[in-house]
Structure formats: C-alpha cells, structure tokens
N, C-alpha and C positions, 0 to 999 in steps of 0.2 A: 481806573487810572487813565487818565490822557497822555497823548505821546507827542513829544517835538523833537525834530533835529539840529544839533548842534550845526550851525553853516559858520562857522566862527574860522581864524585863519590858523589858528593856534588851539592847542591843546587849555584846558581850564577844570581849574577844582572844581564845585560844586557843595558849599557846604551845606545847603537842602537839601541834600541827596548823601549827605552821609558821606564828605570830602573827598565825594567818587570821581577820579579823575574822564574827564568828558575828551573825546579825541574828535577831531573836523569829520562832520560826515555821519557825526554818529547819532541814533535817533533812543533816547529815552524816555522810562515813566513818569511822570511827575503827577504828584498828586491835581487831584479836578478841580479844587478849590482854589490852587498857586495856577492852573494852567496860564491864565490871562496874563499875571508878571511874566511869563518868561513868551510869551507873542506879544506882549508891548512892545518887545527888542526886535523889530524886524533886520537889523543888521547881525542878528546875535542865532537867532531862533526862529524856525519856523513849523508850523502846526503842522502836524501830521493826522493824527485824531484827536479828535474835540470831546472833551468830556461826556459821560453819558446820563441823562437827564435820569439822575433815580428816581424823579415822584413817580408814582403809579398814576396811570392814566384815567383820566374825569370816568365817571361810569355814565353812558348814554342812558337818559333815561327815556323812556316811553311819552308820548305827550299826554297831558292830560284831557283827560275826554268830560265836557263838559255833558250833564242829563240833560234830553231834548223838555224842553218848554211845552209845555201841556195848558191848556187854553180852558178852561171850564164855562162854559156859556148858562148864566144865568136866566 
C-alpha cells in the first residue's frame, strides 16, 4: 500500500477508504493501483510513499560465450 497526506483545510469522507473520515494533516493508505488519483490533486494530497514495484526483478544472466573458431588448414 502507498501512503499520502491529506493537506486539505477541512476535514473529508473518503468513500475509497471505507467513508473513513480524513482530518488535515493526516497521512493515509491507499491502495498502489488508486495512488496516482489521489497525487493528481496537489492541492488536496500529497505523496508520502510511492507504491512498491511488486514485479520481481529481471534475473542477470551470464553472457553468452561464443566457441573459439578453429581454422583447419588444408
């Protein structure tokens, strides 16, 4: 879950959040997928923690090793 804080002047429902009343100041979780709607509002909201990338990480692989060239002389 990612976190923003309410910077709002007034208190506000929230009915994403299960019409959990939001008070000024205060820093909540919102799901990672909604994070963006609620930082579009830079008058409203702002980012505390940024969602956390779940893919798992590319696996490094090894380079490939090409066999040396061998020359046969006729």
């Amino acid at each position: 879950m990612a976190r923003v804080r309410y910077i709002g002047a007034e208190p506000v429902t929230v009915p994403e959040l299960g019409d959990r009343r939001i008070e000024p100041d205060e820093m909540v979780e919102v799901p990672d997928a909604r994070f963006d709607g609620y930082v579009c509002q830079p008058g409203t909201w702002e980012a505390v923690e940024e969602p956390k990338n779940d893919e798992p990480a590319p696996k490094k692989l090894a380079p490939a090793v090409k066999p040396l060239a061998t020359k046969t002389e006729v």
